[in-house]
N, C-alpha and C positions, 0 to 999 in steps of 0.2 A: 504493500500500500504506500508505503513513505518512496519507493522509487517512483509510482505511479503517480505519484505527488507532484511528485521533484518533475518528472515528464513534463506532467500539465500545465506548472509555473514555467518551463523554459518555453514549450509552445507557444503558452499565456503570450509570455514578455515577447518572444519574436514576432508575434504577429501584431504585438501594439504597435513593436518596433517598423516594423513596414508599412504600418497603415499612417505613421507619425508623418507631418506635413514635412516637405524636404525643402531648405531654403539654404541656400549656398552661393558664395561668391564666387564670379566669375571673370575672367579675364582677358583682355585683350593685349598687346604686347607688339614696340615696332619690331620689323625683321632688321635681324643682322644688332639686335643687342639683345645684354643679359639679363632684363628686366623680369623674365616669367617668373613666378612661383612656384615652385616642385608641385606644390598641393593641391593648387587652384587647376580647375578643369578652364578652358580657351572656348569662350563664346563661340567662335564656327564650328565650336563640335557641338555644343550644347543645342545651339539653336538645329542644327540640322538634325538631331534625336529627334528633341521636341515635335519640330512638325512631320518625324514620320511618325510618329505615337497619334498622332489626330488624327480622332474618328468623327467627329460631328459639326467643329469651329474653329475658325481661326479670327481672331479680330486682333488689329495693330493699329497702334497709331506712333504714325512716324514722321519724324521733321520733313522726310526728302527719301530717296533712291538712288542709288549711283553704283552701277554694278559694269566689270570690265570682264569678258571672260576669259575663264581659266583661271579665274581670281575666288579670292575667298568668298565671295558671295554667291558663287554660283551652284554651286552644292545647296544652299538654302533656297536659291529659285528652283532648282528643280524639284528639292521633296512639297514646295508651293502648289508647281505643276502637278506635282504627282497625289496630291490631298486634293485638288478641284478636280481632276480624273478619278476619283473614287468617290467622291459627289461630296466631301469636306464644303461647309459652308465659308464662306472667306470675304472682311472686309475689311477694307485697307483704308485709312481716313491718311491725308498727306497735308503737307502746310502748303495755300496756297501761292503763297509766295515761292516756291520751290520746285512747280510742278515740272518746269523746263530745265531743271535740274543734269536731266538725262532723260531724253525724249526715248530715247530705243527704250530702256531697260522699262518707264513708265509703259510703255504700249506692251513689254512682255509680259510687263503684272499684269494689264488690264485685258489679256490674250488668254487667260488661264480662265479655263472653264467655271462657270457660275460665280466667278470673283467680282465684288460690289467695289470700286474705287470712289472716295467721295474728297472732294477739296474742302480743304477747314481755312476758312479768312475771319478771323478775328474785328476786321474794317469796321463794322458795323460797332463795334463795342468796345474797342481800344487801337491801340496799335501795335497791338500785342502776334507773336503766331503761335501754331503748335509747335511748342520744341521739344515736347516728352520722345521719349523711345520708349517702346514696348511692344507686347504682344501676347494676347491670352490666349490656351489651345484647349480647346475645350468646356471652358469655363472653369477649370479646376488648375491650370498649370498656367504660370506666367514667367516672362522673362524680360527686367527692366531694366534700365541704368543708362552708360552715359552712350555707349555703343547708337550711331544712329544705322540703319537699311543700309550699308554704304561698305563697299569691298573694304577702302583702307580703312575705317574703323576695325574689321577685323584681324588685319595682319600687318598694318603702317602706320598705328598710333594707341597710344598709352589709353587705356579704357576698365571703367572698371563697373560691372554688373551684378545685378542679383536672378538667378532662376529660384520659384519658388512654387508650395503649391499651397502654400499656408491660406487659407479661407479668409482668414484677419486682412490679409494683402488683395489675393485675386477677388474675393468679393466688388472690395470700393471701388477697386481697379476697374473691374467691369464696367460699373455703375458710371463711373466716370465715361469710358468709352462708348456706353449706350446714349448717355446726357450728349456726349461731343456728336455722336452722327444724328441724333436729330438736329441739334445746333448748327451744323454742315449746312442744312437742307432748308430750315427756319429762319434760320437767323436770327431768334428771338431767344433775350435771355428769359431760365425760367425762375417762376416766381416761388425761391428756396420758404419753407417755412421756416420759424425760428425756434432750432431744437434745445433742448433743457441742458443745463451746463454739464459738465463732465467734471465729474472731482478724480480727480489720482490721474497717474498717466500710468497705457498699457504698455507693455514689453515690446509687443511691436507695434508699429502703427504707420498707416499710407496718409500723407499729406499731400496738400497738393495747392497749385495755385493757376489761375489767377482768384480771387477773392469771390469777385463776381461770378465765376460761371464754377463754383464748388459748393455741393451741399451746404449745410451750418452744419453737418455730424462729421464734415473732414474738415480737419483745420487748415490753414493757411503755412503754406512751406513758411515762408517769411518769421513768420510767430513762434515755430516749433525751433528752428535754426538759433533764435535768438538767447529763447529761452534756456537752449542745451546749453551753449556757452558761456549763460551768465549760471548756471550754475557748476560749473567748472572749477576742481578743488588744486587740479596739481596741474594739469596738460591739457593742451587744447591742439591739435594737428588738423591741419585742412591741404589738400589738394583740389586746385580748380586748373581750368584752362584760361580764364579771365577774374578779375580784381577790380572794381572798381568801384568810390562812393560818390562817383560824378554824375550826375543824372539831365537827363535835358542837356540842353545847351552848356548849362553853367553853371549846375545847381548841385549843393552839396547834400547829397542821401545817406542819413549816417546811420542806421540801424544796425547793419552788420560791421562796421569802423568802428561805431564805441563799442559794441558789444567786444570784438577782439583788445580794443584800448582797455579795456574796463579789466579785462582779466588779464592781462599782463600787467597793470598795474596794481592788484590783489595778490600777485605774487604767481599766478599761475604761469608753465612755460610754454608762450603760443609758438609754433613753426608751422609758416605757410608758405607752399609751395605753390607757383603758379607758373605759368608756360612762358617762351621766348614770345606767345603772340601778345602779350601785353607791354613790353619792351617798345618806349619811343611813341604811347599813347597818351593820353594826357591823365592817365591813372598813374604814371608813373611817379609822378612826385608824392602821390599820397601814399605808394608802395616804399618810396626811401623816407616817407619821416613816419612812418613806423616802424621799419627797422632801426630808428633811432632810438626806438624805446628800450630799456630796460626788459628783459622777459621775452623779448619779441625777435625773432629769427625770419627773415624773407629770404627764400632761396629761387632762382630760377632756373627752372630745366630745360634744356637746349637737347635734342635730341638732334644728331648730324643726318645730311642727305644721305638716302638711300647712296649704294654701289654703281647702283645703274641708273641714277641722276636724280635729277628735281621730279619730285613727285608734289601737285597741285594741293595742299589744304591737307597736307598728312603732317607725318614724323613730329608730331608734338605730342604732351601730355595733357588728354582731355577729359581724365577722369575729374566727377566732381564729388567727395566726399569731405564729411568732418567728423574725425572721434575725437572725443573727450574723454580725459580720465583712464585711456585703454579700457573703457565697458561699455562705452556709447557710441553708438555709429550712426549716421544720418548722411545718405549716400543717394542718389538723383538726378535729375535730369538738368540743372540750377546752375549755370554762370552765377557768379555774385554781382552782380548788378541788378539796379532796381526793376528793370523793364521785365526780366525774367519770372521778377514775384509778383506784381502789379498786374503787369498786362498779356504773359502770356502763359500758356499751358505748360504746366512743366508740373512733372511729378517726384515726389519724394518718400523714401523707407529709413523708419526710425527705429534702430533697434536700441533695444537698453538693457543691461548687463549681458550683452550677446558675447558669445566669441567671437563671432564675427568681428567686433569692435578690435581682438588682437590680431587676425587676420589685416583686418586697413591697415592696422599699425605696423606687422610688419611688412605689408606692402610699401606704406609711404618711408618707412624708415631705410626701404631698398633703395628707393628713389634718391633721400635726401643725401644719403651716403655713396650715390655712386656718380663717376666723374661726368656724369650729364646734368649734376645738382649744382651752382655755384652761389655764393653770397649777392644779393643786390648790395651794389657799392654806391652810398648815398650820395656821395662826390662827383659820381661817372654819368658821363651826357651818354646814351643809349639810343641807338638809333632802330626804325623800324626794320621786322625779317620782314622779305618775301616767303609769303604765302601762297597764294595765287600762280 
């Protein structure tokens, strides 16, 4: 009896274990450096499981499309192909501003059997667009972060992601992408009721922005971002691709400035890492007099051309995350600038005392430490890269 016990508790536990939501970081990485992580699984494997495991849906919403073949994105157009061929339902919302992005690749998504393509313009309501990445298979499994529809996002620039099948996540997620394809179509924002306050904050949680076109039960990225940081006891780490608290023409937007001022002056140790593409913008002076502070570390990472030359809007680091503390992670689709919270679609995952949180850390700590990280030198005139 006590081994038949013993049996039915190991059964027990492995079957809890497998039916447990799977949520794991994911990674993108340019060629020809050292940056991967042993541990971390590479977004173009993930993504292309993913959509051969759909049996019923696929809905994305994606900033844009840029696919070159032979390239890492083409293995994900085909298991596309091959889910609209086995009658997979599939809709694909794109930022109107982007459609001409890449005409071929846009006519092969919209080529794929019973696939719904729809343009998302914000025009009407801000001047905001869609900048989220993502994609739900099923309704049960999603996969978001900074990675957009776009070959070099997966094998020519620093990116970093969540797949996941956690209900807490792909639920709102949905929610959210059913709200945006009627909004596509209507153009009318809806009229949110006003939900009852929330005491405590949950373990994980999807935020999201802009303000205007997000339930009242999802919070605003902006607010959750601010909050993590001012509660920050020892460290605060962030990696973006952009910095800024310039807004408009000439207006200063300080919400995430003081909040980093505010904790390196508490004594916490902030290091923020952000890309060669903000080098020689006019964020740049507000990047060297906070590395003037006390507490406060700015590094920027230069990743070199490609072997076989200039490749257009790649080889940077466009991961956008922030841990705190080594237990908080808040990781998304969010440039730091105001336009991103305000006015356009951009989504975010908050985990709190996750592992995940030492996963970022030692992702960013790969980053800070390796000879592609270098000090901003608040003395030095900085001129703009070619991007483009």
């Amino acid at each position: 009896m006590h081994l038949r016990a013993l049996l039915l508790t190991i059964v027990t536990g492995l079957t809890l274990l497998a039916q447990a939501p799977l949520t794991r970081l994911v990674q993108s990485v340019p060629a020809e450096t050292d940056l991967a992580d042993p541990d971390l699984p590479f977004a173009k494997d993930v993504w292309v499981a993913m959509l051969r495991g759909a049996r019923t849906s696929v809905d994305a919403g994606e900033f844009y499309i840029s696919h070159e073949r032979g390239r890492a994105l083409e293995p994900v157009l085909e298991e596309l192909e091959q889910a609209g061929a086995r009658g997979v339902k599939i809709r694909f919302l794109l930022s109107s501003r982007m459609l001409e992005q890449d005409p071929a690749a846009l006519a092969r998504l919209k080529a794929i059997p019973g696939v719904q393509v729809r343009s998302f313009d914000l025009a009407p309501a801000s001047r905001g667009i869609l900048h989220a990445k993502y994609f739900v298979v099923d309704g049960r499994e999603a996969a978001l972060g900074s990675q957009n529809f776009d070959w070099r996002s997966l094998e020519q620039i620093h990116e970093l992601g969540v797949q996941t099948s956690d209900p807490r996540i792909v639920g709102p997620l949905l929610r959210l992408f059913n709200l945006d394809w009627v909004f596509a179509v209507e153009h009318k924002l809806p009229d949110f009721q006003t939900s009852p306050a929330v005491t405590g904050r949950p373990a994980v949680e999807l935020v999201a922005s802009p303000p205007f076109l997000t339930p009242k039960d999802i919070r605003p990225g902006i607010e959750t971002l601010v909050e993590l940081i001012g509660q920050a006891k020892s460290s605060v780490r962030v990696q973006l691709l952009t910095y800024s608290p310039v807004a408009g023409q000439d207006r200063y937007w300080p919400l995430l400035d003081q909040a980093l001022r505010a904790a390196a002056v508490r004594g916490v140790k902030v290091r923020l890492l952000v890309s060669d593409w903000t080098l020689g913008t006019r964020a740049t002076a507000h990047l060297k007099s906070l590395a003037l502070l006390p507490n406060l570390e700015v590094k920027v990472a230069s990743i070199p051309e490609a072997k076989a030359g200039h490749i257009p809007f790649a080889r940077v680091i466009h991961s956008k995350y922030l841990v705190v503390d080594g237990t908080h992670l808040a990781l998304g689709t969010s440039n730091w600038e105001e336009n991103y919270f305000q006015d356009s679609r951009n989504v975010e995952l908050i985990f709190r005392d996750s592992p995940l949180a030492a996963q970022a850390t030692r992702i960013h700590e790969r980053l800070w430490t390796s000879p592609y990280a270098f000090a901003l030198d608040p003395s030095k005139a900085y001129e703009r890269r070619k991007v483009d």
